[in-house]
C-alpha positions, -999 to 999 in steps of 0.1 A, spaced: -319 -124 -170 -287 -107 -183 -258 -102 -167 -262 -66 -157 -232 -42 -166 -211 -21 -146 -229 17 -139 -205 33 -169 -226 7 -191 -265 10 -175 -275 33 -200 -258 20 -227 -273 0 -261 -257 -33 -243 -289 -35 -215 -312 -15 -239 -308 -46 -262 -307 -71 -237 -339 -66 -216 -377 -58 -234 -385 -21 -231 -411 -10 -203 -439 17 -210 -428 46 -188 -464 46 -169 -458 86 -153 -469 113 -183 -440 128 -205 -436 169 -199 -466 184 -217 -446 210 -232 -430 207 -263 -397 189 -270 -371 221 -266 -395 243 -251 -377 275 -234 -393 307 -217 -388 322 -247 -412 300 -264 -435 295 -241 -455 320 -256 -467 298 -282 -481 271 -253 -514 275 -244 -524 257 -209 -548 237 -203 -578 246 -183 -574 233 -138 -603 221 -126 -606 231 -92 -631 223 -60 -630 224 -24 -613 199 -3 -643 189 17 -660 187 -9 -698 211 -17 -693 248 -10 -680 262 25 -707 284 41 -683 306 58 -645 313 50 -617 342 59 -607 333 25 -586 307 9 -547 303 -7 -541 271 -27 -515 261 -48 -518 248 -84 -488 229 -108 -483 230 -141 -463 208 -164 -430 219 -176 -430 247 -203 -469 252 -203 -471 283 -181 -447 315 -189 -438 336 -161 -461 369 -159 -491 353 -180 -520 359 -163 -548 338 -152 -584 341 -148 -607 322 -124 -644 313 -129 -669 291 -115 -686 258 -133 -714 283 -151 -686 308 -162 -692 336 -139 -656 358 -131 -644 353 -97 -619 379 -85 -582 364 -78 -546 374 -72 -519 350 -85 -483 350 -78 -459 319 -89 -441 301 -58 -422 279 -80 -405 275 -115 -391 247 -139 -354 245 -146 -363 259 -180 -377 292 -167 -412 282 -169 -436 281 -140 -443 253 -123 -465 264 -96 -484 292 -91 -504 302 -60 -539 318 -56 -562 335 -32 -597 344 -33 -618 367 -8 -656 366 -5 -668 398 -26 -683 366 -48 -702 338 -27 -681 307 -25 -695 284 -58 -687 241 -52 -663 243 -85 -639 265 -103 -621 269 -137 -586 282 -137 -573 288 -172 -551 319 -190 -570 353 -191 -570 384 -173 -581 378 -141 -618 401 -131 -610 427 -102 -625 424 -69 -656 454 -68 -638 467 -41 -602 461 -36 -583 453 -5 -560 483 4 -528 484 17 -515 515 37 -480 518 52 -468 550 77 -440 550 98 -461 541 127 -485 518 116 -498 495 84 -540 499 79 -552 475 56 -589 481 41 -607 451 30 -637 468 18 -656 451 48 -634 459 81 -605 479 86 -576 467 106 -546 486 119 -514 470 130 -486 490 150 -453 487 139 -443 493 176 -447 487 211 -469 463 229 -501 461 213 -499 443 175 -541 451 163 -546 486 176 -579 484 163 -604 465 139 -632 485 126 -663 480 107 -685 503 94 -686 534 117 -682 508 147 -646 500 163 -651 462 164 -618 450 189 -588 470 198 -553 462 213 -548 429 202 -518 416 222 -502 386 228 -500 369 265 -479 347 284 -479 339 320 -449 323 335 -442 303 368 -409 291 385 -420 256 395 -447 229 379 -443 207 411 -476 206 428 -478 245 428 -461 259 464 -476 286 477 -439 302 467 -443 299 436 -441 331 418 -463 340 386 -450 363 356 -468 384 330 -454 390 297 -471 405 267 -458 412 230 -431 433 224 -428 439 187 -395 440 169 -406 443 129 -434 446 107 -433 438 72 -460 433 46 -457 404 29 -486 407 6 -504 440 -4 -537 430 -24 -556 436 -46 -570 400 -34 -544 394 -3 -528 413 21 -501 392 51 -490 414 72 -457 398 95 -451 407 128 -422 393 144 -408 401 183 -406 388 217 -427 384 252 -414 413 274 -421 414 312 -448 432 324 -426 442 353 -393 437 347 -369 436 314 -367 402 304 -380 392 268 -381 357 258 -405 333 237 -397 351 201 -427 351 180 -437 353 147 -475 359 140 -489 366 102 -516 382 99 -543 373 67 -572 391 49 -589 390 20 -607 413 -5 -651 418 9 -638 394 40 -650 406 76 -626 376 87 -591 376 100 -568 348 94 -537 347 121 -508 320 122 -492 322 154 -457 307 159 -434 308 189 -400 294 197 -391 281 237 -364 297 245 -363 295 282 -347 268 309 -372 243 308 -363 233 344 -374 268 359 -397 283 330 -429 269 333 -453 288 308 -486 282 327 -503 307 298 -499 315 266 -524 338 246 -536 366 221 -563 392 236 -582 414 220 -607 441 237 -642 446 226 -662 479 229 -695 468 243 -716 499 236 -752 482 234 -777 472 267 -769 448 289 -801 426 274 -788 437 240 -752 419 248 -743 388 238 -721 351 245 -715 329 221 -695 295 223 -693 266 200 -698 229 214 -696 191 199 -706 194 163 -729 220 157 -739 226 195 -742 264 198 -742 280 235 -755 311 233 -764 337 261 -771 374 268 -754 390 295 -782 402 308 -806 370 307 -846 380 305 -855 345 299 -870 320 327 -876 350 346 -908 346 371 -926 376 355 -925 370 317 -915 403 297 -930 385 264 -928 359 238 -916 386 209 -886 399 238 -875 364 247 -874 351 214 -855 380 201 -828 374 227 -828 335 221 -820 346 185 -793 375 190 -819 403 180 -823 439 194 -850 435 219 -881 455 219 -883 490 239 -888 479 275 -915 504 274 -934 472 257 -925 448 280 -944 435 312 -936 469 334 -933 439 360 -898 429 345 -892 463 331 -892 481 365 -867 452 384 -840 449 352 -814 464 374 -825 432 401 -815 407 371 -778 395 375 -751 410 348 -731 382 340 -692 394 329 -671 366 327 -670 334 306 -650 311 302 -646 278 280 -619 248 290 -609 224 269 -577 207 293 -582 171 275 -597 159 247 -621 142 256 -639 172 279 -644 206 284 -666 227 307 -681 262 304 -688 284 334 -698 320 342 -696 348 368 -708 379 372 -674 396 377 -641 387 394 -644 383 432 -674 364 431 -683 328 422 -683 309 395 -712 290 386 -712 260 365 -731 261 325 -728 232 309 -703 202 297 -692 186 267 -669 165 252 -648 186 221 -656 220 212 -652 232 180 -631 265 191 -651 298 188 -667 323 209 -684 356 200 -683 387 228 -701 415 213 -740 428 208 -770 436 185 -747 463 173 -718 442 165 -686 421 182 -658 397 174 -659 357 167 -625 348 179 -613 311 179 -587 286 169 -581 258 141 -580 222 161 -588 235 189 -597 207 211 -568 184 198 -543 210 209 -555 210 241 -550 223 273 -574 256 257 -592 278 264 -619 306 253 -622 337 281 -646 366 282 -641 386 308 -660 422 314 -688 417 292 -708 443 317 -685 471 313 -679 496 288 -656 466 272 -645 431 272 -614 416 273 -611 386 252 -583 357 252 -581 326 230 -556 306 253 -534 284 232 -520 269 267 -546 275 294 -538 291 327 -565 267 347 -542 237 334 -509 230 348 -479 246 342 -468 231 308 -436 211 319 -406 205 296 -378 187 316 -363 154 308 -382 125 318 -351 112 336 -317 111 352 -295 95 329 -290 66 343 -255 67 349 -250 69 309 -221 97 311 -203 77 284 -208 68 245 -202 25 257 -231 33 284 -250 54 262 -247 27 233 -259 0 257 -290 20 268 -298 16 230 -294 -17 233 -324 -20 256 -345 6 254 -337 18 218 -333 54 232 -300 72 224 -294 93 258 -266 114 258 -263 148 288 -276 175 279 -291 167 246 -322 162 252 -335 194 259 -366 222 242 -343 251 235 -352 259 204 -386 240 195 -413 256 183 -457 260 181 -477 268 151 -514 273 158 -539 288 134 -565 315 148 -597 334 132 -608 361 142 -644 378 122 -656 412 128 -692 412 126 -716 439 126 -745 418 144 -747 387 170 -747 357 147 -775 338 147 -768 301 161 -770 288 125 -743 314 113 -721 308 142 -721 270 140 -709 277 104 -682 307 110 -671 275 139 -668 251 112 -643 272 93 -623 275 118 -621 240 128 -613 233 92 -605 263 72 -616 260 38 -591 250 10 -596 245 -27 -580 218 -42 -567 207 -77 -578 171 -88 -557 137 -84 -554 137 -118 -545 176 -126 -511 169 -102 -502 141 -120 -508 155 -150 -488 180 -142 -457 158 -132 -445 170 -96 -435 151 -65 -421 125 -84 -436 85 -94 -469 82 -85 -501 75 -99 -541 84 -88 -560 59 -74 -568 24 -99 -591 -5 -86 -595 -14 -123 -578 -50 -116 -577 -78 -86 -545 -70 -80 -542 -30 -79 -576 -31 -58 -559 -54 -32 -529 -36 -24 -552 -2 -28 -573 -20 1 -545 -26 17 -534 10 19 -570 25 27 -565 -2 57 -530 13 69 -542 47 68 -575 42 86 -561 22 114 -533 49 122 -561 76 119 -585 56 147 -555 52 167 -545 90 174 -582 92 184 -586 56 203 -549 65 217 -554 100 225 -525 112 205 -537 144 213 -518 176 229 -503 208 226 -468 194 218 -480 159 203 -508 163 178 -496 157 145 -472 130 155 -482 90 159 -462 60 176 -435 40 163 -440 8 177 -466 -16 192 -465 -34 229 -486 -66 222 -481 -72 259 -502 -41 272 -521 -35 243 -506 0 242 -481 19 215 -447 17 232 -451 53 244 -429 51 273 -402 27 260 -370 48 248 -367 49 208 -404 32 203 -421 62 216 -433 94 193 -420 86 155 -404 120 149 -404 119 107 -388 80 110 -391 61 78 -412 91 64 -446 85 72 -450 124 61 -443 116 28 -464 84 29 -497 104 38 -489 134 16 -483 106 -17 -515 90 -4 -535 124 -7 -517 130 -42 -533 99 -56 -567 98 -40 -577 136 -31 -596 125 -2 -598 153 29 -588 134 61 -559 120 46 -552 157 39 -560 169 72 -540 144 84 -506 147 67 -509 189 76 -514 179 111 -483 159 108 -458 187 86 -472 212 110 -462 194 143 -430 177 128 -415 207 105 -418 228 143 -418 204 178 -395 178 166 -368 205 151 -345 229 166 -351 266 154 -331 284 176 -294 276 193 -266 251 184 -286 228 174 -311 250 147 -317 237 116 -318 199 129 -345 178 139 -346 143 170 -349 114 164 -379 93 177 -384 92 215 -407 94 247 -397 132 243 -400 147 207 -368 165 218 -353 139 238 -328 120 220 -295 126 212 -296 118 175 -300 157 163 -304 153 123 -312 163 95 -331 133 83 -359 147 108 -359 185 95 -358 174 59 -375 199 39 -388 171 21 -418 163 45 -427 197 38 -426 209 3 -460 187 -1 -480 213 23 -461 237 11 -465 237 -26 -503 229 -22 -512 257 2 -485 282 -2 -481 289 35 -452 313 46 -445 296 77 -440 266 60 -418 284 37 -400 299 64 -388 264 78 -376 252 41 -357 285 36 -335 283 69 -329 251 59 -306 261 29 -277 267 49 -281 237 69 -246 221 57 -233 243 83 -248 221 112 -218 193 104 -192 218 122 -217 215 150 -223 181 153 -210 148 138 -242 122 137 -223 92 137 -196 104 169 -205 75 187 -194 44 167 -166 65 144 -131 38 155 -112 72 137 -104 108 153 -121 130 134 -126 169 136 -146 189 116 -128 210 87 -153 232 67 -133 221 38 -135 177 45 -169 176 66 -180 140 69 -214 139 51 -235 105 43 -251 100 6 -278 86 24 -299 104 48 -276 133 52 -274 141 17 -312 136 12 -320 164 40 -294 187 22 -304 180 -12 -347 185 -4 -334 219 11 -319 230 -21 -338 216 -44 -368 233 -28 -353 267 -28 -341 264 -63 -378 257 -73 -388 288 -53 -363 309 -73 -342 316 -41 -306 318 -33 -286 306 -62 -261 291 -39 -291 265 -38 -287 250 -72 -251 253 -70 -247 233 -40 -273 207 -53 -255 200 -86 -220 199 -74 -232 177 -47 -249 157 -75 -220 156 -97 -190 146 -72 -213 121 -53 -214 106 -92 -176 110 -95 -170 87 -65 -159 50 -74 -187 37 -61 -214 66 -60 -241 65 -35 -224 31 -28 -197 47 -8 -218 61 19 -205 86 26 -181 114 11 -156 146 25 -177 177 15 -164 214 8 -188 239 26 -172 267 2 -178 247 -30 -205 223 -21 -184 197 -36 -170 160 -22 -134 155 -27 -124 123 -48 -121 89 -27 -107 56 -24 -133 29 -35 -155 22 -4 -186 2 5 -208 11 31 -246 4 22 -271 11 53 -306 -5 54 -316 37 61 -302 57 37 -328 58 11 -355 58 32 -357 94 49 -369 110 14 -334 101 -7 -357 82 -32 -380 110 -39 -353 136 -43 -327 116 -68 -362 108 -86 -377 149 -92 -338 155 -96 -333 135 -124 -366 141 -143 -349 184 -139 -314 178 -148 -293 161 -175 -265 147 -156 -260 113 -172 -236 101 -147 -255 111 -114 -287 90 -132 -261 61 -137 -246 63 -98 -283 64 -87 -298 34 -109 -264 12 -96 -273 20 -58 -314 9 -69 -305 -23 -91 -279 -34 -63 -294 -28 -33 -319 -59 -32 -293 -77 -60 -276 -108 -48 -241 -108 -34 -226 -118 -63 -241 -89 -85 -231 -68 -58 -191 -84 -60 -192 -81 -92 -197 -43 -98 -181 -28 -66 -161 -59 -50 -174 -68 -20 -212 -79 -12 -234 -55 7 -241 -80 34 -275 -90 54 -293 -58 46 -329 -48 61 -358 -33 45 -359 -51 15 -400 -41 10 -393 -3 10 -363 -8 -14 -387 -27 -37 -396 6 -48 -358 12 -59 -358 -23 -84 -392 -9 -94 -372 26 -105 -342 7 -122 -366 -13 -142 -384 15 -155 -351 35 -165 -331 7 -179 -358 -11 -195 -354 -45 -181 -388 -69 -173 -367 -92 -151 -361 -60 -126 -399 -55 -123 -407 -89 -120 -378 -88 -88 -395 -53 -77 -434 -75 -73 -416 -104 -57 -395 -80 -33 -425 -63 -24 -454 -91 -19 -424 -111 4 -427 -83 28 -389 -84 43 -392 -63 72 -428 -52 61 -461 -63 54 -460 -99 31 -490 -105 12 -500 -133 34 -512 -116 67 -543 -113 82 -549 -78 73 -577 -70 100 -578 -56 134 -598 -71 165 -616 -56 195 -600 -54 224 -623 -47 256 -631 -54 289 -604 -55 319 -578 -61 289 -571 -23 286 -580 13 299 -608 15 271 -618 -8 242 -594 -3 213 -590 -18 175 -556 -37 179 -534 -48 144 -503 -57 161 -486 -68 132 -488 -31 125 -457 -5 129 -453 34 118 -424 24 101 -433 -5 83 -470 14 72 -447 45 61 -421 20 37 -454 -1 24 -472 27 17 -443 46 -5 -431 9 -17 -468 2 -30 -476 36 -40 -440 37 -63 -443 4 -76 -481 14 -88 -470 38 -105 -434 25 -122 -446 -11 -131 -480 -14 -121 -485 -27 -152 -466 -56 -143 -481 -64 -115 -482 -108 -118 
C-alpha cells in the first residue's frame, strides 16, 4: 500500500497514480455534463414507475400523497406531469415540487390523487399535462369560515371559537357537525381519591390557514389551544391538518399536541376529537359498527329485531344483519310490529382498547343505567360507524391498538343525534402519568451525576428530566357515507385506516435518481452479497418480533425499540438507566429508512414511519428552553439530561419526509433551522469541560461530530426545500471553516459565529470520538459533497474517513498525535469504504471488508446468527432471544453493510 499523503495532497495525481482506480458503483447525475435550469428544457425525463406500497390495489382510500425524485437537471421547475395507469388510462393529479437541486432543477416533486378514478395496482408518471379531475375539489375562504367541496361531501371549518368541523355534508344530508377536540384533566394519578377533581377542556382555535387549495388536494391547518370548559385556562397547544381529496367521501386528519402542563399535578385522563351525528332514520333503521381482529366486523342496530321470540321475518332480519332499510312494519309479523316500542333502544357504545393485547366492547341503553358486556378481542383495527340506512360517519384512527390506551365511544345513538369520540388517551384508563421515575438519588452534583453513569448509564441531572415540551402525532379518518356499510365495505374502509394507502416509487427509480446518499437496491447475485443481505433481513426481523413479543407498544413508546439486552432476565434492559428506550442512538432511523430504499418492502416501511413519527415528536422538545433538542436514551424518553441535537436531527426525518410529503414532518425540519441557537441554552459537554466556559453568540462551542451533523441535516434540508436562504449560508460557511481548521473534522470541535455561521481559525487539535460520525454525520458530508464543489471540505472529510480506522502511525503522521483506542471500528468501516471509492485506492477497500467482517464493537462474521426459544418458567411469556444482539450495534451493521454494498461491493473478497 502507499504511503498515503497529507489531506492538501488526497486528491492530488500523487494517490491517483499510486493506487488502481475503483468503478464508482452509485449512477453518475443523469443530466447532462453543465446542465442548468436554463437548459433543462432540452432534458426529457424518464417515465416513474409507480405502485402501491402493499402491494395490489387498496379497496378503500381518503386519498394518497407520495413523493417522487428525480436526478439532477432532468426535471425543470413548472413542467408539468401527467399520471396514468399500466393500460394508459389518465388519472387526475396535482403536483407541486418539495425539493430542488443546487442547479435549480427539481429534485423532488410530490403528488396526490383522490378517487374520482378507481385505484388501478400500477401507475406511469411521466411529462405531460396532467388530466383534470371531472369534478374538482373547491376551495372557499370567508372571514368566518373555509368550506371545501370535494364533489362528494362538503366540509366547513370555522376559523373561530370552539368547534373546528361545523359541519360535514353529503348530498342533501348533514353527515356530522361540531367536530371538536376534548381533553379531560385530573389533579392526581395516585389511586384516584375521591378528591380528586376532573377538568373539561375543549378546542379553542387560534388560526386557520389553507395550506393546500385543490384542484386534487385541499389541507386545511388549524392550530390553537384546550380552553376550560369552566374556567380560563388554555393549555395543550394543538396543531390538527385537515386532508381531502378530489370525488373522496373521506377525511384525512393529523392530530398533533404539545404537553405543556406540570406533569406532577396535570394528569390528562382524556384526550379526544368528537363529532355529532344527526340520526334522522328509525330506531331499527340505525346502525353500530365496530372493527375487530383482522377483518372481524361487529355490527348492530340500535334497535335489535333479531333473536326476538316472535320472528318479524327472514327478509326484515336479514336486511338489518346487512345495514339495509327494513321493510314497512306493516309487513312484518303484527306480533313484533305492535310491541317495537317493548324492544330495548340501545344508545351508547363503547370500544376499549387499554393494552395491546385486549380490548372489550360494551353497550347501554343510555347513561344511568348498566352496561352490559358484547364481546372481546385481542387488537381492533380502529373504526366505528354511528349513523343509518340514510347515511353516518366511519370515524377511526391509524395504529390504533399499538397506541393504546383507546378508545371508540357512541353515545346517544337513540336520540335525535349521537355524539361520537375517537379517544386517543381513554378516560376508562388511568390518568396518563408523566413524573420522573425517581428522586435523584442524592445526585445534586456533576461528580455524583457522573458516577450514576458509571452504573446505571443514565445521565440524571435536577430538573432535566422532565415532558414540557414533548409532543403526539396520531393519524385519524373520518368518511361520510351516505348508507350503513356493509360488513365487507367496512372491514375495508378499517384497513385503510389501519394502514393508509401510499404509492410508492421502485428501489431502483430512487437510486436511479441519486438521493439519500451511497446505497444500492437489494443484490443476492453472489455468496457473499446474499450472506450479509441474510444477515440484514435477520436484524430487521428480530427487532420487528421483539416490539410485538416485548410489547413495545403505548401511547408515548410505539415507534421506539430498546437499546440493550439483559441476558440475565431474558428482558431488554427497560428499567436500567441509559439501556432503556434508544431515543435516535446510533441511528437506527436511518438504518430502517436505507433498508426500505434498497428493498421496497412495506413493514420495513411501516416500521421506520413508526419510528420518525415517535422519535421526530416524544423524544424532542418542541416547546420551552429546551425546543429544538431531543434526550438521549433512557427509562424515560424525556428523562435524561443529555438534551441534543444528535436526537432531533432532521436527518432521521427527511427519509419520511421526502417520500410522503407530510407537513408535520416538515414542520419539525423547519424549526430546526435555527437550532444553532440552542448552544446559548445549553452546553452538551458541561459536565467533563476542566475550562470555564460561557456562551458568547460570537465563540459558541460546537462539535464537528454530532453537533455539526444535527445542524448541518437541518440546513441542508431546508436548502433542498427552497426555504430560508440563511440555510445554505450557514451550511457552506460551516462547511468551509470546518475545512480551514488545521486538522478538519479532526479537531472536534470548533468556536462558531451564530451571525456568520462561521468557526473562527484554531490551534491544531486532536480530539477524535468513537460517536461523532455516527448520528447521521456520514450521510450528510456524503449528499453534501455529491451538491457542492468545495475541494477542500471533500479533502478534510476523506482525512477524517481514511484515518479514523488507520493505524497510529498514519494517524502521527498527518496530524501528530495518534487517535488512541477508538471504538466502533464496524460502523466506521463504512468511512474506509467512502475514502476508497473517492481516492481510488484498492488497498482502502480491501481494509473497509476486513474492518467490517471483524466486527469491532459489532457483529463479526463468525457468530451464530440465530435466535432460540425461550419458554416455560424462564420468562413472563415465550420469547425469541439473540443476545448477542443490541439496537446500536444492528443500527451501525446495518448502515456499515448497506454503505459498503454499495461503495465497494464489488470488492467484496
Amino acid at each position: 500500500m502507499p504511503q498515503l499523503p497529507r489531506r492538501s495532497l488526497l486528491m492530488g495525481a500523487a494517490i491517483a497514480g499510486a493506487a488502481s482506480q475503483l468503478p464508482l458503483t452509485r449512477p453518475a447525475a443523469a443530466a447532462p455534463a453543465g446542465a442548468t435550469a436554463e437548459t433543462l428544457a432540452a432534458v426529457e425525463p424518464a417515465d416513474v414507475p409507480l405502485r402501491w406500497l402493499d402491494g395490489g390495489t387498496p379497496s378503500a382510500l381518503v386519498g394518497s400523497t407520495w413523493g417522487v425524485p428525480w436526478a439532477r437537471g432532468t426535471l425543470a421547475r413548472g413542467q408539468e406531469l401527467s399520471l396514468a395507469t399500466a393500460d394508459g388510462a389518465a388519472v387526475p393529479v396535482q403536483s407541486w415540487p418539495i425539493g430542488f437541486w443546487p442547479d435549480g432543477s427539481v429534485k423532488w416533486t410530490a403528488h396526490a390523487i383522490g378517487t374520482g378514478v378507481p385505484p388501478a395496482e400500477r401507475y406511469t408518471l411521466r411529462p405531460g399535462a396532467p388530466a383534470a379531475p371531472a369534478a374538482p375539489l373547491k376551495v372557499t375562504e370567508t372571514r368566518r369560515e373555509v368550506e371545501v367541496d370535494t364533489g362528494a361531501i362538503r366540509c366547513v371549518f370555522a376559523r373561530q371559537g370552539r368547534v373546528l368541523v361545523r359541519e360535514i355534508v353529503r348530498g342533501d344530508r348533514t353527515v356530522a357537525t361540531h367536530g371538536t377536540l376534548v381533553c379531560l384533566r385530573k389533579d392526581d394519578a395516585d389511586d384516584a381519591p375521591a378528591t380528586v377533581h376532573t377538568e373539561r377542556f375543549t378546542s379553542e382555535i387560534h388560526k386557520v390557514t389553507v395550506e393546500q387549495s385543490g384542484p386534487v388536494r385541499a389541507v386545511v391547518r388549524v392550530e390553537g389551544k384546550h380552553r376550560a370548559d369552566k374556567g380560563r385556562r388554555e393549555w395543550l397547544p394543538f396543531t390538527v391538518r385537515f386532508y381531502l381529496y378530489a370525488g373522496s367521501d373521506g377525511i384525512r386528519m393529523v392530530h398533533t399536541f404539545v404537553f405543556d402542563g406540570n406533569e406532577k399535578k396535570d394528569f390528562i385522563s382524556g384526550l379526544g376529537v368528537r363529532f355529532r351525528v344527526p340520526m334522522a332514520d328509525q330506531l331499527y333503521d340505525r346502525h353500530v359498527r365496530f372493527a375487530g381482529d383482522g377483518d372481524g366486523v361487529l355490527g348492530e342496530a340500535v334497535r335489535g329485531i333479531t333473536g326476538l321470540r316472535r320472528d318479524p321475518g327472514a327478509a326484515v332480519r336479514q336486511a338489518q344483519i346487512a345495514g339495509r332499510p327494513l321493510p314497512d312494519p306493516s309487513t312484518w309479523d303484527q306480533r313484533v310490529t305492535s310491541r317495537l316500542h317493548l324492544i330495548p333502544a340501545w344508545g351508547d357504545y363503547s370500544l376499549r382498547q387499554l393494552a395491546d393485547g385486549c380490548f372489550d366492547i360494551r353497550k347501554r341503553t343510555s347513561a344511568g343505567h348498566g352496561w352490559v358486556q358484547v364481546d372481546t378481542g385481542r387488537r381492533a383495527s380502529g373504526l366505528a360507524y354511528a349513523g343509518g340506512v340514510s347515511g353516518g360517519l366511519a370515524f377511526g384512527m391509524k395504529d390504533f391498538w399499538q397506541l393504546h390506551p383507546t378508545q371508540l365511544d357512541v353515545r346517544g345513538a337513540a336520540g335525535e343525534h349521537a355524539e361520537v369520540t375517537a379517544w386517543l388517551w381513554s378516560p376508562d384508563a388511568t390518568p396518563m402519568d408523566l413524573r420522573f421515575y425517581h428522586d435523584g438519588m442524592g445526585q445534586d452534583t456533576y461528580p455524583e451525576q457522573l458516577e450514576g453513569l458509571e452504573i446505571t448509564y443514565e445521565d440524571y441531572e435536577p430538573g432535566f428530566g422532565t415532558p414540557y415540551g414533548i409532543a403526539r402525532t396520531t393519524e385519524l379518518s373520518f368518511w361520510a357515507l351516505d348508507a350503513t356499510p356493509s360488513a365487507e365495505r367496512f372491514a375495508q374502509l378499517a384497513a385503510a385506516t389501519a394502514a393508509p394507502p401510499l404509492v410508492v416509487s421502485t428501489p431502483e427509480h430512487l437510486h436511479a435518481a441519486g438521493v439519500f446518499g451511497d446505497w444500492s437496491p437489494v443484490d443476492r447475485s453472489t455468496d457473499a452479497r446474499r450472506e450479509i443481505e441474510d444477515r440484514l433481513d435477520f436484524l430487521f426481523d428480530h427487532h420487528r418480533k421483539q416490539v410485538d413479543q416485548r410489547s413495545w407498544y403505548g401511547f408515548w413508546h410505539y415507534g421506539d425499540i430498546m437499546h440493550s439486552y439483559d441476558t440475565d432476565r431474558h428482558v431488554w434492559r427497560y428499567d436500567v438507566g441509559g439501556y432503556a428506550w434508544a431515543n435516535s442512538e446510533l441511528s437506527p432511523d436511518l438504518w430502517l429508512w436505507y433498508q426500505y430504499l434498497r428493498s421496497g418492502r412495506a413493514d420495513v416501511f411501516r416500521f421506520a414511519e413508526a419510528m420518525t413519527r415517535h422519535t421526530g415528536e416524544v423524544d424532542v422538545y418542541h416547546l420551552g428552553k429546551w425546543r429544538d433538542l431531543g434526550t438521549r436514551h433512557g427509562v424515560l424518553h424525556w428523562a435524561d439530561s443529555a438534551k441534543q441535537l444528535r436526537i432531533s436531527s432532521a436527518a432521521y426525518r427527511r427519509v419520511y419526509y421526502f417520500l410522503t410529503a407530510d407537513e408535520r414532518v416538515g414542520d419539525l425540519m423547519r424549526d430546526l433551522v435555527d437550532s444553532d441557537r440552542t448552544f446559548l441554552v445549553l452546553d452538551p459537554i458541561r459536565k467533563i469541560r476542566t475550562e470555564p466556559y460561557e456562551p458568547d453568540p460570537h465563540a459558541l462551542s460546537i462539535g464537528t461530530g454530532t453537533d455539526w451533523s444535527g445542524l448541518a441535516a437541518a440546513w441542508l434540508t431546508e436548502w433542498e426545500r427552497g426555504g430560508n436562504p440563511i440555510a445554505r449560508t450557514k451550511l457552506l460557511n460551516t462547511a468551509r471553516t470546518i475545512a480551514a481548521m488545521p486538522n478538519g473534522f479532526i479537531q472536534g470541535s470548533g468556536l462558531y459565529d451564530l451571525d456568520t455561521g462561521e468557526f473562527a481559525p484554531a490551534q491544531p487539535v486532536v480530539s477524535v470520538g468513537s460517536l461523532g460520525a455516527v448520528f447521521g454525520l456520514v450521510e450528510m458530508c456524503s449528499e453534501l459533497i455529491d451538491l457542492v464543489d468545495m475541494p477542500e471540505f471533500t479533502d478534510a472529510w476523506l482525512q477524517y474517513c481514511r484515518l479514523y480506522n488507520g493505524t497510529a502511525a498514519e494517524q502521527i503522521a498527518e496530524t501528530g498525535q495518534s487517535f488512541g483506542n477508538l471504538n466502533l471500528r464496524q460502523a466506521h468501516s463504512r468511512l474506509t469504504a467512502y475514502a476508497a471509492v473517492k481516492t481510488g485506492n484498492e488497498a482502502l477497500a480491501a481494509r473497509a471488508w476486513q474492518e467490517f467482517y471483524t466486527g469491532h464493537a459489532g457483529y463479526p462474521r463468525n457468530l451464530n446468527w440465530r435466535s432460540v426459544r425461550v419458554g416455560g418458567s424462564a420468562v413472563l411469556k415465550p420469547v425469541d432471544e439473540a443476545a448477542f444482539v443490541s439496537t446500536n450495534a444492528s443500527a451501525q451493521y446495518g448502515l456499515a453493510a448497506i454503505q459498503c454494498l454499495a461503495l465497494v461491493g464489488d470488492h467484496l473478497p
